[in-house]
ROVEXFI-181111 format. One record per atom (N, C-alpha, C): residue number from 1; residue in three letters; chain; atom name; x, y, z. Coordinates in Angstrom, 1 decimal, padded with zeros to 4 digits. Each point is the difference from the previous one (the first is absolute). Example, Ala and Ser with C-alpha at 12.3 -4.5 7.8 and 13.67 -1.06 7.14 Angstrom:
// residues 2
+-----+-----+----+----+--------+--------+--------+
|   i |  aa | ch | at |   east |  north |     up |
+-----+-----+----+----+--------+--------+--------+
|   1 | ALA |  A |  N |  013.2 | -005.7 |  007.8 |
|   1 | ALA |  A | CA | -000.9 |  001.2 |  000.0 |
|   1 | ALA |  A |  C |  000.9 |  001.2 |  000.0 |
|   2 | SER |  A |  N | -000.4 |  001.1 | -000.7 |
|   2 | SER |  A | CA |  000.9 |  001.1 |  000.0 |
|   2 | SER |  A |  C | -000.8 |  001.1 |  000.8 |
+-----+-----+----+----+--------+--------+--------+
END
This chain:
// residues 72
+-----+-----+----+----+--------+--------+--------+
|   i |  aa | ch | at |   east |  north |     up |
+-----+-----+----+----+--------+--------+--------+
|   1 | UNK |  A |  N |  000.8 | -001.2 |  000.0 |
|   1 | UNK |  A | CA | -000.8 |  001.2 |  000.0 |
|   1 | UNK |  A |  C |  000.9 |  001.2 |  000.0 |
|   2 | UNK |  A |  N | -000.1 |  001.4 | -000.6 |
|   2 | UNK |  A | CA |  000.7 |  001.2 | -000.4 |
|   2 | UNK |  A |  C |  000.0 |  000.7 |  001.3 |
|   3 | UNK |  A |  N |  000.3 |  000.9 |  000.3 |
|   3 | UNK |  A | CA |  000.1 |  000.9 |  001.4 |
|   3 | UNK |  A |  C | -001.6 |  000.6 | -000.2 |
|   4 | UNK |  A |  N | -000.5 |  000.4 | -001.7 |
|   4 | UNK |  A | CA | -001.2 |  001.1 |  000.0 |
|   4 | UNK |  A |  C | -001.4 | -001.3 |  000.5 |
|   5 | UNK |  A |  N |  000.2 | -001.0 | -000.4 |
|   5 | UNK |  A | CA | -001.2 | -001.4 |  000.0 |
|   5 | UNK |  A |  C |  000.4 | -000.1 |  001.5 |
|   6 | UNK |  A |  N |  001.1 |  000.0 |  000.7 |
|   6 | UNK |  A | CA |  000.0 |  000.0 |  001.2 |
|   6 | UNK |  A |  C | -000.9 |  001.2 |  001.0 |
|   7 | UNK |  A |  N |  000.1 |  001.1 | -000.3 |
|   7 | UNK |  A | CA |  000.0 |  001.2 |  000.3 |
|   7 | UNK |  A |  C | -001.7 | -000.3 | -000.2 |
|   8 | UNK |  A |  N | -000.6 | -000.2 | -001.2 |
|   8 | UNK |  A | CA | -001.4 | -000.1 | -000.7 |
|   8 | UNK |  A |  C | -000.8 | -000.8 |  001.3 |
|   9 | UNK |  A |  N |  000.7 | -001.1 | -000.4 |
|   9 | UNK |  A | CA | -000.8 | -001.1 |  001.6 |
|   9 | UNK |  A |  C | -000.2 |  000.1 |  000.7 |
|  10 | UNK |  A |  N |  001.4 |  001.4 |  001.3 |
|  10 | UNK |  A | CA |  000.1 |  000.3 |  001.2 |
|  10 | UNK |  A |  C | -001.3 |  000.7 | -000.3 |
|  11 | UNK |  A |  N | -000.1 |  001.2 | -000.6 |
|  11 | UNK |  A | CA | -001.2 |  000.8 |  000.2 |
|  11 | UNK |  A |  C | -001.6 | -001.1 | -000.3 |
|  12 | UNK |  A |  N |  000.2 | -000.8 | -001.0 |
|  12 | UNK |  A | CA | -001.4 | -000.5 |  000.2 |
|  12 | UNK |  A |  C | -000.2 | -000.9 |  000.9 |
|  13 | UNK |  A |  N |  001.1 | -000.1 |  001.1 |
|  13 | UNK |  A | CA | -000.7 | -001.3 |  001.0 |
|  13 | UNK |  A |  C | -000.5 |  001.3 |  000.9 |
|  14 | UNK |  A |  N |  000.8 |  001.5 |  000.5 |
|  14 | UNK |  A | CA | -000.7 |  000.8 |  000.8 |
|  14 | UNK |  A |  C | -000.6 |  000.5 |  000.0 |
|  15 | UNK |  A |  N | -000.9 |  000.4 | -001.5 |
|  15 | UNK |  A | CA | -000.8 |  000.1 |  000.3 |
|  15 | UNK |  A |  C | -001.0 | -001.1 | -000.4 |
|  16 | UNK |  A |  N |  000.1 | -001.2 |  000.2 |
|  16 | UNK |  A | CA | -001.3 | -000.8 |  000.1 |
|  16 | UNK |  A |  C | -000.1 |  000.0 |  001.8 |
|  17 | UNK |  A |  N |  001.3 | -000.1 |  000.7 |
|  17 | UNK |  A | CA | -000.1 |  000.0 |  001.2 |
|  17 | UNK |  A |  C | -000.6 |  001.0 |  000.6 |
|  18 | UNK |  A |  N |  000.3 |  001.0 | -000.7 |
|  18 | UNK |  A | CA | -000.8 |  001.4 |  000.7 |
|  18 | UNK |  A |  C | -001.6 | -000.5 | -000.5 |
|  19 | UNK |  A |  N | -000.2 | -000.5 | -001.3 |
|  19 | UNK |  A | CA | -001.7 | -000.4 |  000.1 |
|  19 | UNK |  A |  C | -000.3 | -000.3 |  000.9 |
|  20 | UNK |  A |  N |  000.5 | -001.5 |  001.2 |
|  20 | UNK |  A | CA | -000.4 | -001.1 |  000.3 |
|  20 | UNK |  A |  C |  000.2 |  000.7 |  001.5 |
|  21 | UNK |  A |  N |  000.6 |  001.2 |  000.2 |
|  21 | UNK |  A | CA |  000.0 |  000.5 |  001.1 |
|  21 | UNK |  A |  C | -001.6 |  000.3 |  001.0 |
|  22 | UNK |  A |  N | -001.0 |  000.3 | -000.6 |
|  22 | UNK |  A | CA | -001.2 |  000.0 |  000.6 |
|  22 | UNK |  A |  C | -001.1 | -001.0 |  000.3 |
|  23 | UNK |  A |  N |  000.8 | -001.4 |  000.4 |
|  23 | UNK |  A | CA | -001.1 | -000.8 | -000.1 |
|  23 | UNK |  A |  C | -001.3 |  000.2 |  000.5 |
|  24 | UNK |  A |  N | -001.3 | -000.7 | -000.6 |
|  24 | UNK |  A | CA | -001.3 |  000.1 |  000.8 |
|  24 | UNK |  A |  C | -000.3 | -001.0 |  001.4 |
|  25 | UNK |  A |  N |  001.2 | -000.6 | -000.4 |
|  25 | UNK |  A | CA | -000.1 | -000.7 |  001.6 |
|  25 | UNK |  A |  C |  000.1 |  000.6 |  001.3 |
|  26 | UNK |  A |  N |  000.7 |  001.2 | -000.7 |
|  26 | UNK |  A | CA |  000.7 |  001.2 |  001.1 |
|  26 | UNK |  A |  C | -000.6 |  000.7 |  000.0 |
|  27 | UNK |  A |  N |  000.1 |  001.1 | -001.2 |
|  27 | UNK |  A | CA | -001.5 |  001.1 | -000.2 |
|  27 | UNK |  A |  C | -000.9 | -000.3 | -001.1 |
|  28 | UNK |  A |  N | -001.5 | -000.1 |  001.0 |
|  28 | UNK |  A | CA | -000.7 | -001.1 | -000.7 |
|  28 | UNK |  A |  C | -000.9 |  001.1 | -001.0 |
|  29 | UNK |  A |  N | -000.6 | -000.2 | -001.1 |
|  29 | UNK |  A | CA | -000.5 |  000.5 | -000.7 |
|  29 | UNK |  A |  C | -000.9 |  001.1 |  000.3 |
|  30 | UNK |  A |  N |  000.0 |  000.9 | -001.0 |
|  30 | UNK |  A | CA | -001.1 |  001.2 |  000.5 |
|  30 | UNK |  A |  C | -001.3 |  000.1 | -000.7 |
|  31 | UNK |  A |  N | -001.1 | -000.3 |  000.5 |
|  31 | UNK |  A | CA | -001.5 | -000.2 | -000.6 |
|  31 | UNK |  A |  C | -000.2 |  001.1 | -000.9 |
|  32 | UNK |  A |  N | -001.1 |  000.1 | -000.7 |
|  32 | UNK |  A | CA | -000.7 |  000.8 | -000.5 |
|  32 | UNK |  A |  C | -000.7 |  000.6 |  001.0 |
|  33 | UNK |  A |  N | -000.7 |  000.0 |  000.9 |
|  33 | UNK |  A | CA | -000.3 |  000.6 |  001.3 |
|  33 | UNK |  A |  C |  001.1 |  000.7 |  000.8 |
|  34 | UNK |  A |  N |  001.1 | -000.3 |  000.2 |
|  34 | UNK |  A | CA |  000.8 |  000.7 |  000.5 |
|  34 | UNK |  A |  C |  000.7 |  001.0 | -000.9 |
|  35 | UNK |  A |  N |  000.3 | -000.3 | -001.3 |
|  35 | UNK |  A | CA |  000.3 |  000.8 | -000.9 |
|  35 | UNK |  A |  C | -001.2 |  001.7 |  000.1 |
|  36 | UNK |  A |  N | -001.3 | -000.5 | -000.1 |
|  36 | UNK |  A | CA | -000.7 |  001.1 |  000.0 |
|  36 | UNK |  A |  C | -000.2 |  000.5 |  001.3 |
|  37 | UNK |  A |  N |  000.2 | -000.3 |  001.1 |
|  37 | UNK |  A | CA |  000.1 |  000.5 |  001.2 |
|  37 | UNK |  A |  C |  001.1 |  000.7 | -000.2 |
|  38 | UNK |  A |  N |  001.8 |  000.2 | -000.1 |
|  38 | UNK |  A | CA |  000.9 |  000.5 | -000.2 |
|  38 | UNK |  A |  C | -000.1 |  001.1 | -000.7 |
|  39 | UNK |  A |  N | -000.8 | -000.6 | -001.4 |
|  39 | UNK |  A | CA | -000.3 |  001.7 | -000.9 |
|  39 | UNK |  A |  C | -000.5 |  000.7 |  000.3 |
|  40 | UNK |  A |  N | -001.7 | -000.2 |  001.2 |
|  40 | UNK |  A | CA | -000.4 |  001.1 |  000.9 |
|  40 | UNK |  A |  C |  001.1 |  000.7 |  001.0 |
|  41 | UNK |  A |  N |  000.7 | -000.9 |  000.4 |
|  41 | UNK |  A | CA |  000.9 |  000.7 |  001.2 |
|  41 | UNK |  A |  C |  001.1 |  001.1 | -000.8 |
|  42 | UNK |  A |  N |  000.1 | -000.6 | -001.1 |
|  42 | UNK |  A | CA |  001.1 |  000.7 | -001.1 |
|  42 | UNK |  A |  C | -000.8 |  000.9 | -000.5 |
|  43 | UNK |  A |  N | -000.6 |  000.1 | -000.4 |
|  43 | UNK |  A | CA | -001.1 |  001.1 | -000.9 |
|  43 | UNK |  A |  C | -000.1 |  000.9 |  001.1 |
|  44 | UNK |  A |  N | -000.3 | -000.3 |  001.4 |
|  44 | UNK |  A | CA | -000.4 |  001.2 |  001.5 |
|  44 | UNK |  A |  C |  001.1 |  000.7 |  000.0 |
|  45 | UNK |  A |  N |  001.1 | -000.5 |  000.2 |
|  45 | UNK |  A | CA |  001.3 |  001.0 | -000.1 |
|  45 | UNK |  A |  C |  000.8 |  000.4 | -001.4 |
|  46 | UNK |  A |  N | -000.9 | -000.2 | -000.9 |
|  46 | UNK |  A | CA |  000.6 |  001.2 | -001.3 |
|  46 | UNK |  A |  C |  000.5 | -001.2 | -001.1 |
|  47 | UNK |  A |  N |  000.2 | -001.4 |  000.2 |
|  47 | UNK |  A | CA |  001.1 | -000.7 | -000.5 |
|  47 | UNK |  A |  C | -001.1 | -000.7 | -000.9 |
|  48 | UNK |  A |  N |  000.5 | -000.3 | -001.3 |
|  48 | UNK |  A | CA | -000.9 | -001.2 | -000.7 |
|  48 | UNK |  A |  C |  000.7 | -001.5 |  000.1 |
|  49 | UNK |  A |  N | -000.6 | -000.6 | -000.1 |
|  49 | UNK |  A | CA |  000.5 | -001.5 | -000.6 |
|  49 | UNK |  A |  C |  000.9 | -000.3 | -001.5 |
|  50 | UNK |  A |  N | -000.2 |  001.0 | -000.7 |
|  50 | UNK |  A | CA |  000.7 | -000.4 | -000.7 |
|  50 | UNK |  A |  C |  001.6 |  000.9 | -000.1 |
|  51 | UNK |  A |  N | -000.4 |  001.2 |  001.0 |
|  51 | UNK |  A | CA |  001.3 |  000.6 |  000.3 |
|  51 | UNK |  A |  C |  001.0 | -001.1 |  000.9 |
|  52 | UNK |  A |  N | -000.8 | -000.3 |  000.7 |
|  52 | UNK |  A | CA |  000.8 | -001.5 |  001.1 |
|  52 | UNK |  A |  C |  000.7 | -000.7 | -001.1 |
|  53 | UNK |  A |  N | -000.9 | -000.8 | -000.6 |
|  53 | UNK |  A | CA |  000.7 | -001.3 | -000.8 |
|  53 | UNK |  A |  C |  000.8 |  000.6 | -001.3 |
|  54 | UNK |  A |  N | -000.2 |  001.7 | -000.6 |
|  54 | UNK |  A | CA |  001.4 | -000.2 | -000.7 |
|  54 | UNK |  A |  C |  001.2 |  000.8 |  001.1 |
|  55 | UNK |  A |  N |  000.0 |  000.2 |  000.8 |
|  55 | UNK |  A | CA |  001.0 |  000.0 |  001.5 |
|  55 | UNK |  A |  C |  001.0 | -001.4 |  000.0 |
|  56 | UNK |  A |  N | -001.1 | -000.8 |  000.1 |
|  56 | UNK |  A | CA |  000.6 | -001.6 |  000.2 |
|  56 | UNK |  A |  C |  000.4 | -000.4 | -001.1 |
|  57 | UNK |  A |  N | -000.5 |  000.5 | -001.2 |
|  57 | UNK |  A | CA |  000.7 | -000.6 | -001.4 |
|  57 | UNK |  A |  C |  001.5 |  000.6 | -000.5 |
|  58 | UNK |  A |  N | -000.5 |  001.3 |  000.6 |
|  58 | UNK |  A | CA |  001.8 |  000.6 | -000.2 |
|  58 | UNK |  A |  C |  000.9 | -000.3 |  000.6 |
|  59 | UNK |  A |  N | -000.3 | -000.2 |  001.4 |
|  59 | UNK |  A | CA |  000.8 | -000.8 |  000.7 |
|  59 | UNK |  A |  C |  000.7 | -001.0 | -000.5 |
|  60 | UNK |  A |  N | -000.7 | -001.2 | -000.1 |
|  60 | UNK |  A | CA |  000.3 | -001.5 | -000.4 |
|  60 | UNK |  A |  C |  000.6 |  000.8 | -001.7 |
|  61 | UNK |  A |  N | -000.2 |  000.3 | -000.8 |
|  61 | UNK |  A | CA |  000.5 |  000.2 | -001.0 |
|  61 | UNK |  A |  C |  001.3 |  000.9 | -000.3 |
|  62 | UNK |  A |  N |  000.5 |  001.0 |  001.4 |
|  62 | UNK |  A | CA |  000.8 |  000.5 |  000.1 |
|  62 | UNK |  A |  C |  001.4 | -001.2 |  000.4 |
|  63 | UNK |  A |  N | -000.9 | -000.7 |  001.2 |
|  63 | UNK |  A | CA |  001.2 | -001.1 |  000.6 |
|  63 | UNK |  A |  C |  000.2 | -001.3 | -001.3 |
|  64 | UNK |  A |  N | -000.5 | -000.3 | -000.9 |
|  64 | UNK |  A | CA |  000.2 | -000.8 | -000.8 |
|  64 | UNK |  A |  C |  000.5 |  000.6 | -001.2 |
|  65 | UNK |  A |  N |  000.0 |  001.5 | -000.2 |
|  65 | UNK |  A | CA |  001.1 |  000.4 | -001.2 |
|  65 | UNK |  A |  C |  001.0 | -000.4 |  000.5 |
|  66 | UNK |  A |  N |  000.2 |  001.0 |  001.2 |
|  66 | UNK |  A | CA |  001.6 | -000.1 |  000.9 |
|  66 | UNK |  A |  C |  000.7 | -001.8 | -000.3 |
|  67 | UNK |  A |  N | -000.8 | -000.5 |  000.4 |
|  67 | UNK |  A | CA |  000.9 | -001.7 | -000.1 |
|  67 | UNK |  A |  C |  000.2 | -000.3 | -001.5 |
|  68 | UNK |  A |  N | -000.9 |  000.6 | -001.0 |
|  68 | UNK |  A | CA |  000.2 | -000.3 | -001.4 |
|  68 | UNK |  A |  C |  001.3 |  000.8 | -000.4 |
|  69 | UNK |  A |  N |  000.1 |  001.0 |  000.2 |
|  69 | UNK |  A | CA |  001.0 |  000.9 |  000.0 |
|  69 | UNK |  A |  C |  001.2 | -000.2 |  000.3 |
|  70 | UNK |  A |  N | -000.1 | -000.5 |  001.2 |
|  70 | UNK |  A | CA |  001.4 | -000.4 |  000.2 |
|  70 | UNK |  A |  C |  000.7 | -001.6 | -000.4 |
|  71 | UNK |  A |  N | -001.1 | -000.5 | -000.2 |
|  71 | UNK |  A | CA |  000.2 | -001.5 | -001.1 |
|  71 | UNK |  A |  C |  001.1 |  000.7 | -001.6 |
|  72 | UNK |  A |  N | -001.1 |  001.0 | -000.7 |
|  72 | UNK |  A | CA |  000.1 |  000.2 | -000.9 |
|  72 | UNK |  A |  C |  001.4 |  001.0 | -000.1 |
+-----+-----+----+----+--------+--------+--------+
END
């Protein structure tokens, strides 16, 4: 295997590991009832739901350039 195939793999095993980091065994899933209860609580203080979840998407997509990045 080349140093870059090497480098390619490191990054794809961390982040599959960072996938597998949340299990539901651990944190167990969130209903559609709790979902809409959150967006009341979030909507009361100014925040939407979908301002939340692209928060959480930039996140995760910020930390998985970074590991692509430094693969590449």
């Amino acid at each position: 295997m080349t140093d870059r195939e090497e480098r390619l793999e490191d990054a794809l095993l961390r982040i599959k590991a960072w996938a597998h980091a949340y299990p539901i065994t651990v944190f167990l899933p969130v209903t559609e009832g709790d979902l809409k209860i959150a967006a009341t609580v979030l909507k009361a203080s100014g925040i939407s739901m979908d301002a939340l979840h692209a928060a959480w998407a930039r996140h995760i997509l910020h930390d998985i350039t970074g590991i692509i990045d430094e693969a590449l």
